[in-house]
N, C-alpha and C positions, 0 to 999 in steps of 0.2 A: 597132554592133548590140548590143542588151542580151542577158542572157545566157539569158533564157527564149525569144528569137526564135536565138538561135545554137543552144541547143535544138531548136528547133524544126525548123530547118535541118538541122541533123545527123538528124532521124529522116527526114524528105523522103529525103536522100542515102541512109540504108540501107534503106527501103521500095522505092528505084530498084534496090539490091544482089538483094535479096529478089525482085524479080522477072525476076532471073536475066540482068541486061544487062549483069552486070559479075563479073570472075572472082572465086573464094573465097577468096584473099586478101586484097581489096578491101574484103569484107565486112567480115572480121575486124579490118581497120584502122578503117574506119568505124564500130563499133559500138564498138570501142577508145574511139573519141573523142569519141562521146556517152557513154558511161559516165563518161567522164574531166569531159566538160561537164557533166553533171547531178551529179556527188557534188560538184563543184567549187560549183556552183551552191545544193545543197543545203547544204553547208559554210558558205558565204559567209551563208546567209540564217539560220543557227542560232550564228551567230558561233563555227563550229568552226576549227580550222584548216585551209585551201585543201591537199588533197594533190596530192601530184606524180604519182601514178598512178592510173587507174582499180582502180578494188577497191569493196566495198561502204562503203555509211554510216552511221553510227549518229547519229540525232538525240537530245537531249534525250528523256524520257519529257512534258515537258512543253511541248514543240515546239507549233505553229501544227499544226492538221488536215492543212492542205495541205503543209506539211513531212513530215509522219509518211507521208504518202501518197506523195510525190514519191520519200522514200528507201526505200518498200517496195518499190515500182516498179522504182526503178533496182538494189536487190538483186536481183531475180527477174533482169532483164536480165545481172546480173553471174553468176548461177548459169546461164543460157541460155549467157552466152558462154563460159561452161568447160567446155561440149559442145559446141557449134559449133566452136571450137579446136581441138578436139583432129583428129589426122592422119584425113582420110576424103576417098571420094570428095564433092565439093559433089554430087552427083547420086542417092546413096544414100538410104537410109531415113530411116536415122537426121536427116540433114542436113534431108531434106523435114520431117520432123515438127518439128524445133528452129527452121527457120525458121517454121514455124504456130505456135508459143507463142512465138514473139519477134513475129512481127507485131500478135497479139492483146495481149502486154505492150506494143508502140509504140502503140497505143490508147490504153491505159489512162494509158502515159507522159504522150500528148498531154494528156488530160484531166485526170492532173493538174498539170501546168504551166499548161493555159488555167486551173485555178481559185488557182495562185499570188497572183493578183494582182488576183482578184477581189473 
């Protein structure tokens, strides 16, 4: 599987998280591991080096559109997930609201991975 469809897979899996069929832990690993696939992804296509953990990315200023898009992306989702992380109930406020701007960033995720390769 190429790594814009293993992407792709990984936001399917935490969309499933997000609508609440799987504990909050679950989530956190799951969204662990598309961060980790999309900077990994985005790394490989800016010819950075592949890191070992999820964190944000910086491309080139002179990257492809779709590069520069793919790593805004995946930052916003890395700033999502260091509120999501943090100790609370899954069923809280705070929790409802951080999964609604992480759903509407796995959008914009999709969208920019479908135009990677366009």
């Amino acid at each position: 599987m190429g790594s814009i469809d293993r992407c792709l897979d990984q936001v399917q899996a935490l969309r499933t998280v997000a609508a609440g069929a799987e504990p909050a832990y679950v989530a956190r690993s799951r969204l662990g591991r598309l961060i980790l696939s999309v900077v990994s992804l985005a790394a490989e296509r800016s010819q950075l080096p592949v890191p070992a953990l999820p964190g944000p990315i910086h491309v080139p200023g002179d990257a492809a559109t779709g590069l520069t898009d793919l790593a805004a992306s995946c930052n916003r989702l890395v700033e999502l997930a260091r509120h999501l992380s943090q100790p609370s109930e899954p069923l809280d406020m705070r929790w409802r609201r951080g999964w609604s701007e992480l759903i509407q960033e796995l959008e914009a995720l999709e969208l920019a991975l479908s135009h990677l390769d366009s």
